[in-house]
C-alpha positions in Angstrom: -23.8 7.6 -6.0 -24.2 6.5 -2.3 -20.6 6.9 -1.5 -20.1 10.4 -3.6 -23.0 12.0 -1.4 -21.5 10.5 1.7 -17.9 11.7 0.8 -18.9 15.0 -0.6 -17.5 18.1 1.0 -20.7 18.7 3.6 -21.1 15.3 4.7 -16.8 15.3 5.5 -17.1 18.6 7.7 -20.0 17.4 9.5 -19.4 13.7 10.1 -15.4 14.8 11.0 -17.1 18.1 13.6 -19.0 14.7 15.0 -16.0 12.7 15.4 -14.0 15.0 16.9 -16.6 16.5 19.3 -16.9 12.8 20.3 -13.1 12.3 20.7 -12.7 15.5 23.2 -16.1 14.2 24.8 -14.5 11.1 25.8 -10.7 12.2 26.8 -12.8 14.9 29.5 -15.5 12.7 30.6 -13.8 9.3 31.3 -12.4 8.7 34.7 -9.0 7.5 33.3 -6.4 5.7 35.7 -3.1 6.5 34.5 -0.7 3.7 34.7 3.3 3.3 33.8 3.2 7.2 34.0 6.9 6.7 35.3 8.0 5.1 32.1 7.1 8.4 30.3 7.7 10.9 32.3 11.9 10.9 31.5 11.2 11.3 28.1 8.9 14.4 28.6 11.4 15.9 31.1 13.7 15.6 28.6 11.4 17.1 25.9 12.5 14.4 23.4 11.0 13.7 20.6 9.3 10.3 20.9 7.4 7.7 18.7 4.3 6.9 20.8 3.0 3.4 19.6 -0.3 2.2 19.9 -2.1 -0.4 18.2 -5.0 0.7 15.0 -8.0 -0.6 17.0 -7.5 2.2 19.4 -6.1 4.9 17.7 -8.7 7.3 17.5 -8.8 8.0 20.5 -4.9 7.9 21.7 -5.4 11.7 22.1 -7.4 11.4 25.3 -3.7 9.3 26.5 -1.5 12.7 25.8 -1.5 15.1 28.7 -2.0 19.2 27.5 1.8 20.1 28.5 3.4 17.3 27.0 4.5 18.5 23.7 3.0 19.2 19.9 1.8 15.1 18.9 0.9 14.4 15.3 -0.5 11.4 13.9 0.0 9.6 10.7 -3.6 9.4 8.0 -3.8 8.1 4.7 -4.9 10.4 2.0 -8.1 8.3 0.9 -11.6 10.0 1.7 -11.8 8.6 5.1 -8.5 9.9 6.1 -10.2 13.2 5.3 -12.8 12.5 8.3 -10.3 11.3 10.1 -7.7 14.1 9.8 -10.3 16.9 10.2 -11.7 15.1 14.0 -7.8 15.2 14.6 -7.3 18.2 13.8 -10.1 19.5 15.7 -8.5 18.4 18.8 -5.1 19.6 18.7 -3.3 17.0 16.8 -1.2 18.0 14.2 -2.0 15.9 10.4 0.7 14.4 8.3 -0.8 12.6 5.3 -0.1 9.8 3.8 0.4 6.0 3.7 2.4 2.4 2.9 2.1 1.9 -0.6 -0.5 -1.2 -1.6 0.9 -4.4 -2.6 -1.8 -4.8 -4.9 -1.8 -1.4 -6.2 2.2 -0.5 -6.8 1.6 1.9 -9.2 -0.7 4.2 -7.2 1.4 6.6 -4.9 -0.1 7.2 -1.4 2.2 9.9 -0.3 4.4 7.2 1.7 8.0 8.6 1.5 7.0 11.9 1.4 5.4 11.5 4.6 8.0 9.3 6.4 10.4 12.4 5.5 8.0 14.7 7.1 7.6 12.4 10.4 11.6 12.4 10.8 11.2 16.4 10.4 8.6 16.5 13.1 10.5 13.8 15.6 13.9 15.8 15.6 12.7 19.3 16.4 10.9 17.4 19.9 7.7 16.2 18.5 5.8 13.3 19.3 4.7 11.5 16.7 1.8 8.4 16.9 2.3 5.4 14.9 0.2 2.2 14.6 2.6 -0.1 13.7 -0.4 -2.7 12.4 -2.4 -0.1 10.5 -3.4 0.7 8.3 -4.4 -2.7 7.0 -3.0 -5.4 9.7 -2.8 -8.2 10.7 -3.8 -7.0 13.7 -1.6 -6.6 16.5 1.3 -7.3 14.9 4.4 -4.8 14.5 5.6 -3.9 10.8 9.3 -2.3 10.6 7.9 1.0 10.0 8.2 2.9 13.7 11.3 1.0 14.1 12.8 2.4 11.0 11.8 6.1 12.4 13.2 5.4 15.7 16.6 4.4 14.0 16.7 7.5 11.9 15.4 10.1 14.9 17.3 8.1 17.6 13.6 8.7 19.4 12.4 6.4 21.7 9.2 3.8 20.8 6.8 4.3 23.5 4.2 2.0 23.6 0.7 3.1 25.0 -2.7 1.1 25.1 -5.9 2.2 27.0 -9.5 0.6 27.5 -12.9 1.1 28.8 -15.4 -0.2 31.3 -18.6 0.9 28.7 -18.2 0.5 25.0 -18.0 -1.9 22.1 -16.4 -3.4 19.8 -16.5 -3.5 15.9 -16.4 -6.3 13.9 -13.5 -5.1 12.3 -10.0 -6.6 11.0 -8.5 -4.4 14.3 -11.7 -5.1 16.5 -11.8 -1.0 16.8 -13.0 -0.2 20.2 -15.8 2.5 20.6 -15.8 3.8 24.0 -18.9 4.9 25.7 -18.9 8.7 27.6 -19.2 9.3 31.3 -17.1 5.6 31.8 -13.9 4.7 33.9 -10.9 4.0 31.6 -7.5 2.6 32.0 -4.6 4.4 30.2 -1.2 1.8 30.6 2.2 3.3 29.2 5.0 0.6 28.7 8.3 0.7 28.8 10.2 3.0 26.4 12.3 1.0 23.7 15.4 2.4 22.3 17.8 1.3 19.8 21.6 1.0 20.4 23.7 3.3 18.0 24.6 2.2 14.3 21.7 -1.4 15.4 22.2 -3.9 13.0 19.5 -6.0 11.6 19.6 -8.0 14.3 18.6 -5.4 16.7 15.7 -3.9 14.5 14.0 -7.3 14.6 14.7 -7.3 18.5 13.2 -3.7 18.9 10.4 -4.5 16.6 9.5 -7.8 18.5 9.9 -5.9 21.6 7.5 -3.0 20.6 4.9 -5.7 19.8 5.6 -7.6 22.8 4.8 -4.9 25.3 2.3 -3.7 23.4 0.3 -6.4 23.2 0.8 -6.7 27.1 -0.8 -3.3 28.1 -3.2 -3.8 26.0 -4.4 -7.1 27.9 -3.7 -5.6 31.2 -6.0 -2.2 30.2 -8.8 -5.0 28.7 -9.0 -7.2 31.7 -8.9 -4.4 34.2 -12.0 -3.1 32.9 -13.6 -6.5 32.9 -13.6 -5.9 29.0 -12.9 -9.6 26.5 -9.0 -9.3 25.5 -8.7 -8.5 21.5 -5.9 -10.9 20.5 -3.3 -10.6 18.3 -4.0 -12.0 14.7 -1.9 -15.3 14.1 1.3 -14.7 13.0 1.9 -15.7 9.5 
């Protein structure tokens, strides 16, 4: 009963107009230091399409990373009932929504919308989109890359930017991702790393590299944005 009242059609609108008044609250009214802006700034020059990386404990808010004349960006959201708050916050700040999800191990017979989706991301990539991907969502481990934006970049020939940010003021769930809530009217550090791209025809060999490589400097910017806002690193979960 509890969770048909709070997933019923009024309670969605309302909790998602929250969420998404929050997410524009804190992309205007954080003092954000921009850094690695030089290892983006060929790529929108170019007006490329990209695959913008970041990691599921701070995806909500990678919107506040993308500047206004950089492009149309879309993110990735599962179909389930919180992907409905989700998508409609999103949407209310300028992100374009493509639904869907990896299918469950546990649940192979179910179909999230996965390939149907993956289709639709190398659609949006190739007419000069940039599209966001959490490459540990949506269920971990944390911090650690699955093949999935790799695979993208090596059908789109885009390049996997990876992008982390932090706050001075804000918290930290007790989450598998350890999701970090930002507080408004806070300094914030936005860091961009540097572009990967694949070589043409890559091998298996140079998937793994890429997809090592994504996690690598991902996992750097997101230290370097923790410590310099005196924030506790989040770790990577132990690799299994």
């Amino acid at each position: 009963m509890a969770k048909s009242i709070l997933y019923s059609g009024p309670v969605v609108w309302a909790l998602s107009g929250l969420i998404g008044g929050y997410m524009g609250l804190i992309k205007h009214a954080t003092r954000w230091q921009v850094r690695g802006r030089a290892h983006v700034e060929p790529v929108w020059a170019a007006r490329e399409g990209m695959i913008m990386c970041g990691w599921h404990g701070r995806n909500l808010f990678l919107k506040s990373v993308w500047p206004a004349d950089a492009g149309p960006i879309a993110i990735l959201i599962s179909r389930s009932r919180e992907g409905d708050v989700v998508a409609r916050a999103a949407g209310l700040n300028g992100v374009a929504l493509i639904r869907g999800s990896s299918r469950n191990e546990k649940k192979k017979d179910k179909d999230k919308g996965g390939a149907a989706a993956f289709r639709e991301m190398v659609r949006f990539v190739r007419a000069r989109g940039c599209m966001t991907i959490t490459p540990d969502g949506p269920r971990g481990p944390r911090q650690r890359c699955t093949p999935g934006a790799v695979k993208l970049a090596q059908i789109t020939g885009a390049a996997l930017v990876p992008v982390s940010w932090s706050t001075r003021w804000g918290f930290r769930l007790k989450s598998w991702d350890r999701f970090h809530v930002p507080l408004p009217f806070s300094q914030g550090v936005i860091v961009w790393g540097e572009p990967v791209r694949l070589p043409d025809n890559p091998g298996a060999e140079d998937l793994e590299a890429a997809r090592l490589l994504v996690e690598e400097r991902l996992n750097a910017i997101t230290l370097e944005a923790d410590l310099a806002c005196g924030k506790e690193p989040v770790l990577p979960a132990s690799a299994s």
